[in-house]
Structures are given as C-alpha cells and as structure tokens.
C-alpha positions in Angstrom: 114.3 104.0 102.5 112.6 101.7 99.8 111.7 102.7 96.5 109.0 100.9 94.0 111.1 101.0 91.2 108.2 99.5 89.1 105.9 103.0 90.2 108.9 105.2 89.4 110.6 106.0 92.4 113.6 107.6 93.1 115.4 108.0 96.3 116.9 111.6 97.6 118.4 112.6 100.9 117.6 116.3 102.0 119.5 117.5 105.0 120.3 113.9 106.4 116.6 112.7 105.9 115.4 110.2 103.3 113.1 110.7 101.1 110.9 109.5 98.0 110.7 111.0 94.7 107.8 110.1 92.1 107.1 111.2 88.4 103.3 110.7 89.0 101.1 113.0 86.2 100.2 115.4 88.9 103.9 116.6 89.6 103.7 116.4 86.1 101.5 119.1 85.5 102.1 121.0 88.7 106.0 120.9 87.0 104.5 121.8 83.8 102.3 125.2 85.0 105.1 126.2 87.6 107.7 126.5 84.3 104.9 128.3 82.6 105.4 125.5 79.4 102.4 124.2 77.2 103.8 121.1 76.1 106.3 118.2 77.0 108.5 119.3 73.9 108.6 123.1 75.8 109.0 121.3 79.3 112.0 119.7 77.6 113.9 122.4 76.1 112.8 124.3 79.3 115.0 121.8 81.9 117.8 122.3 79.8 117.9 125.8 81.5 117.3 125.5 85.0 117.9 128.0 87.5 117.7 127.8 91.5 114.0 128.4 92.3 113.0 125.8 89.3 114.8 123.3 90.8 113.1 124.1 94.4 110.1 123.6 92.4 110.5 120.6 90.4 111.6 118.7 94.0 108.7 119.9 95.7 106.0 118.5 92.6 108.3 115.5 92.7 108.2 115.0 96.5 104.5 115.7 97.0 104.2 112.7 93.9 106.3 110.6 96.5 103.9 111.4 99.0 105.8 113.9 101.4 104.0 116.9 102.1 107.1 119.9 102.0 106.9 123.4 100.9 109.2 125.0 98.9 110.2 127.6 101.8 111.2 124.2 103.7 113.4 123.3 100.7 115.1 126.5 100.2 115.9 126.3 103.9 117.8 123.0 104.1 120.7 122.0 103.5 121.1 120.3 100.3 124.3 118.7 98.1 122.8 120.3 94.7 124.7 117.3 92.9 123.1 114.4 94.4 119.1 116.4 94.0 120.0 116.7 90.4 120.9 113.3 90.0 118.1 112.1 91.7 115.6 114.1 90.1 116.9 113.1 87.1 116.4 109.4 87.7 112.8 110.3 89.1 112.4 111.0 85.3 114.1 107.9 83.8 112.5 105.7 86.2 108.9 107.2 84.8 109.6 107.4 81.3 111.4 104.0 81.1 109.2 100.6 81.4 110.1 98.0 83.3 111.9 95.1 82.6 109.6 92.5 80.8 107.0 95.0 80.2 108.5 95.6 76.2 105.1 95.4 74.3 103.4 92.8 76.0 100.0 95.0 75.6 98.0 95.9 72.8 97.2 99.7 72.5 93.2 100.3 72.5 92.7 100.4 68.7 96.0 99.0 67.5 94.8 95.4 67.2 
C-alpha cells in the first residue's frame, strides 16, 4: 500500500493486511481524551508509559485518521507483531510532526511579518 508521506502517513501490516496510519488532529484528540491527558506535554510523558489497551487505542485513533473504520475489539483480536505496530506508530508521529523536505520556513506566520 501507498502512503502520502507529505499528509503524514505511515504504513502498518495487521494480521497479513495493509494498512494506513495518519496523525490527523482528530486521532489527535481522540488519543489525547482516551489517555485521560490535558496537554501535549502530559500526552508526552504519558507514551513514555504505555501499557496494552493504550496501544490498542492509539492504533485505532491512528487508523481511523488513515481512514479505516476498525474497532478496538477487532484489534485486540488479531494477530499482531507488537514490534513492527510500535514502530509504525511511532513514525505515524515523526511523519506529522516533521515538515517536509523544502517546506523549512518558506511561510510567514500570520502576524510574524
């Protein structure tokens, strides 16, 4: 499967099937209110110390922002190599926080004229 790397998007495979991962500010937020955190410092010190049904929950925000429609019941039943989701979900972040190539500071911020 392709990935818009420009959009964010990071590949995963779940139980033999390919799918899409995407950062997008919904998954965001749903991430955000599922680890009960108030702010993105909180969220951070918060995925430092992830257990089981967090990372079922973070994959599901991050698939539904990749536009696949899977519960979290359907991720805790498949099979899954927990190294390669980590990894994955993991770049879903880097590829969100990290502008693309060429895009340095070719934009002015409104009011920072």
């Amino acid at each position: 499967m392709m990935t818009n790397r420009v959009r964010g998007e990071a590949p995963v495979m779940l139980g033999g099937e390919s799918f899409t991962l995407c950062l997008t500010l919904g998954a965001l937020a749903e991430i955000e209110s599922g680890l009960d955190v108030t702010s993105l410092l909180e969220l951070d010190e918060r995925l430092a110390q992830l257990r089981a049904g967090d990372l079922i929950l973070i994959l599901a925000a991050l698939l539904r922002g990749g536009g696949h429609d899977i519960s979290r019941q359907d991720l805790a039943a498949r099979p899954i190599n927990m190294h390669d989701v980590v990894r994955a979900i993991e770049h879903a972040f880097q590829m969100a926080l990290t502008p693309p190539r060429g895009a340095e500071d070719t934009q002015t911020m409104p009011g920072k004229n």
